[in-house]
C-alpha positions in Angstrom: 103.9 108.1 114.9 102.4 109.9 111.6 98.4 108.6 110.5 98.5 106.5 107.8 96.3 107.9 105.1 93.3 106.7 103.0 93.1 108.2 99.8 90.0 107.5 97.6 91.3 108.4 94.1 88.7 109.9 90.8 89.9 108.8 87.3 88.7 111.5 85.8 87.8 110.7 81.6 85.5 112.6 79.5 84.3 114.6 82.8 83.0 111.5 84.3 84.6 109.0 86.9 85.6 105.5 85.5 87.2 102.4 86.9 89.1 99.7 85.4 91.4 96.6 85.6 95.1 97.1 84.9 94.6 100.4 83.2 92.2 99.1 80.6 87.9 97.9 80.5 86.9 101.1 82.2 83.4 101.5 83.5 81.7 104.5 84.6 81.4 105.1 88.2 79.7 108.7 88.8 79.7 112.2 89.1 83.0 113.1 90.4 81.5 116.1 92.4 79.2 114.1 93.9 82.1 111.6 95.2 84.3 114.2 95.5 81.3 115.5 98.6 80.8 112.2 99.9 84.5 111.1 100.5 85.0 114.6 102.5 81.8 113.5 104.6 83.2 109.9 105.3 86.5 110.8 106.4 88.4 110.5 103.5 91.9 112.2 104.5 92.5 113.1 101.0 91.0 112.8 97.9 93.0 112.3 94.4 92.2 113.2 91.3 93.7 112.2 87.6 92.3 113.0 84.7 93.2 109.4 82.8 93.2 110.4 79.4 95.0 114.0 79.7 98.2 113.3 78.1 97.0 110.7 75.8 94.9 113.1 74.3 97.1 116.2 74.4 95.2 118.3 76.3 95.5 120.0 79.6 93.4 119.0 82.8 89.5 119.9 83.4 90.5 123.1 85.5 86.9 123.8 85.9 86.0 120.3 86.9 88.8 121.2 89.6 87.4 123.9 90.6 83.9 122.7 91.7 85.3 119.9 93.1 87.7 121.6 95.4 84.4 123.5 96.6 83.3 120.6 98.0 86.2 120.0 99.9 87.7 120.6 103.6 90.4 117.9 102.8 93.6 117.8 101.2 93.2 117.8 97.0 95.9 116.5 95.1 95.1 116.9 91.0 97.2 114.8 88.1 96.6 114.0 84.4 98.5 116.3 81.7 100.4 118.2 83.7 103.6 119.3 82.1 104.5 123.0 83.3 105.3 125.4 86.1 101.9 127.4 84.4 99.9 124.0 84.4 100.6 123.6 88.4 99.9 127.3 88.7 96.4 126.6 87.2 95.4 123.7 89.1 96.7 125.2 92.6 94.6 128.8 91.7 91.6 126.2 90.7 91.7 124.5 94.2 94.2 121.9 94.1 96.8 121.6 97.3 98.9 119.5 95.6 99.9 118.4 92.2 100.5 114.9 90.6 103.2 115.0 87.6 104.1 111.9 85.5 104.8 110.9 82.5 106.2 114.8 81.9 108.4 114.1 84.6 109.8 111.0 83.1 110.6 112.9 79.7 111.8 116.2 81.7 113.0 115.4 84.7 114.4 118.9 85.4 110.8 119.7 85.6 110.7 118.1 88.7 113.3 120.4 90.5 111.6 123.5 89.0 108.0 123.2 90.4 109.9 122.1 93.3 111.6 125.5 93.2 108.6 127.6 92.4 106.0 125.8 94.8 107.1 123.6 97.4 108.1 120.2 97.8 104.9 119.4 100.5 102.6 120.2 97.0 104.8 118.2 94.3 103.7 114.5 94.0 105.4 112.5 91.6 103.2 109.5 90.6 104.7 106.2 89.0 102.9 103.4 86.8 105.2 100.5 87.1 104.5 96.9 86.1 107.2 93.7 86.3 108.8 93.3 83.1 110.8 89.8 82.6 111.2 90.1 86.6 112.2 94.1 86.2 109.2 97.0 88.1 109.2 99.2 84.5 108.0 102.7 84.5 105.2 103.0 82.2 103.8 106.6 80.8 100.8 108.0 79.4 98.7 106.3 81.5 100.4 103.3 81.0 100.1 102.7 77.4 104.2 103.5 77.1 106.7 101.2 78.6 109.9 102.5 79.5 113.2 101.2 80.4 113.4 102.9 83.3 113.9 101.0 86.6 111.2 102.0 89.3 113.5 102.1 91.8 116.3 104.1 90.3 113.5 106.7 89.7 112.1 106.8 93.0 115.6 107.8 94.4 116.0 110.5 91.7 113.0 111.8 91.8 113.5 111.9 96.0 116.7 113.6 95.1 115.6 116.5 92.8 113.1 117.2 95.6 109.8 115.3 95.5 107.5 115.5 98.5 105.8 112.5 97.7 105.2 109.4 95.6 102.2 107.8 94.4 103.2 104.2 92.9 100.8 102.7 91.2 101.4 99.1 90.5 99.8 98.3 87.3 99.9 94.3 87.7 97.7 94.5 90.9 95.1 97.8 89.4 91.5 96.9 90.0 92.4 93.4 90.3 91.3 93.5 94.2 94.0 91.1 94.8 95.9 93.1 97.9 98.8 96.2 96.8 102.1 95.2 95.5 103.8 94.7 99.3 107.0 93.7 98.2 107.7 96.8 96.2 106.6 99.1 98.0 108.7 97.9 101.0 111.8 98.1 99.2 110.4 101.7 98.1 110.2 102.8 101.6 114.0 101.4 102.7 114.6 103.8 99.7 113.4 106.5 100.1 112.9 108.8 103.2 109.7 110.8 101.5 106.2 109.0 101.9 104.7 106.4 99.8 101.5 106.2 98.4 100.8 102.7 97.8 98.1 102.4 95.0 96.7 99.3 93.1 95.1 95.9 94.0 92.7 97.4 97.0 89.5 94.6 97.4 89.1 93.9 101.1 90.2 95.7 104.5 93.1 93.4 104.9 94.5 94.5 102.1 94.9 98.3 103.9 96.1 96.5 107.1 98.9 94.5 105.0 100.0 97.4 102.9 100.6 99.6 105.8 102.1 96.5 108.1 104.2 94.6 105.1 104.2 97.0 102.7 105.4 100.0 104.9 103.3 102.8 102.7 102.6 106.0 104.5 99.1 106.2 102.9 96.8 103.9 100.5 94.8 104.6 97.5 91.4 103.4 95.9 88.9 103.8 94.2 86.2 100.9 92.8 86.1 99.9 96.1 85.0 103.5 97.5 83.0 104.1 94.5 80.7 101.1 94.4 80.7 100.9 98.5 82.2 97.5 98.8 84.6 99.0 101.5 83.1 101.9 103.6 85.7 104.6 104.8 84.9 104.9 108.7 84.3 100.9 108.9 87.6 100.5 107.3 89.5 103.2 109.9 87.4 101.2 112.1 89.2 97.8 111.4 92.9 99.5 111.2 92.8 101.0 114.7 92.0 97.7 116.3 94.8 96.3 114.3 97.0 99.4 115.9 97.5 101.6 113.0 97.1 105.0 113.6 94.7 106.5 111.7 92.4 110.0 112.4 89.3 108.6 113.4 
């Protein structure tokens, strides 16, 4: 049986990590190549980083802020925010990166998907998805999720599977930084989906909340951040907890 993955995840704005509830009130939470160090020291199995305001603002993502925190890393390095081209994933893979989150260009372009699919790989190509329930209806949202869509998130998940994804990171925006638990529900009927792994992300506040995403919500890794950040939850304690609840995790 595969490890399920924690993921500690740097929202990257103006250079600095920041935190917030349901995609809004952000608060700074440090240097993100000082986290960046210390997640590879506790066991982080990945790290993820998105630069938050990168499409919003037009620009491309901090490849030198990649770069120096790739340096610091002996794990796998996943970098969103902004990215819209086959030369943007270039970039961020020659600045460090081992795989590459695409969004909202992926929404608007979804031949893009098959392309960097073409080009790189699908084990580097992560398509992320902000979603949030809409008159009882998961919505894609874009640009960090300031633009709702009418797309269904579970239609999109099986196209985006189908032009070649290797993974996806669903971020419910409902349950972000609300410390609640992840959105179970969906992301089970995600993973009957699709056959590619899940990244459940949104709604982490205790170490139950792990243990229920991987048991109920059948995601093949979990995301957070506050909860890393501010050391409410401690990486090896929390590996600790979901091997005696017999998940497999790497220890």
């Amino acid at each position: 049986m595969l490890t399920k993955r924690i993921i500690p995840c740097l929202d990257i704005k103006d250079g600095r990590t920041v935190k917030g509830i349901n995609f809004v009130d952000l608060r700074d939470a440090g240097d993100p190549v000082e986290l960046a160090q210390r997640y590879a020291e506790e066991g982080a199995d990945e790290l993820v980083f998105l630069d938050i305001s990168a499409t919003e603002q037009k620009r491309k993502t901090l490849a030198d802020l990649v770069y120096r925190v790739a340096e610091k890393l002996n794990i796998p390095f996943t970098v969103g925010g902004g990215i819209s081209s086959v030369e943007d994933v270039d970039a961020m893979l020659k600045n460090g990166a081992d795989k590459v989150s695409v969004n909202s260009a992926a929404v608007r372009n979804p031949q893009l998907i098959n392309d960097l699919v073409a080009k790189f790989g699908s084990q580097c190509i992560v398509v992320a998805i902000d979603a949030k329930q809409v008159e009882g209806q998961w919505k894609v949202h874009l640009v960090g999720g300031k633009v709702p869509t009418e797309l269904n998130l579970f239609e999109w998940a099986k196209e985006v599977e189908k032009r070649g994804a290797g993974e996806i990171l669903f971020t419910s925006m409902d349950h972000d930084g609300t410390k609640n638990g992840f959105a179970n529900e969906a992301l089970a009927k995600l993973s009957e989906l699709v056959n590619i792994p899940i990244i459940a992300s949104g709604g982490a506040g205790v170490t139950t909340h792990f243990t229920d995403t991987f048991q109920k919500g059948k995601a093949d890794a979990a995301l957070a951040a506050s909860v890393f950040h501010f050391k409410e939850i401690e990486i090896k304690d929390l590996k600790q907890e979901l091997k005696k609840e017999g998940i497999p995790v790497r220890l």
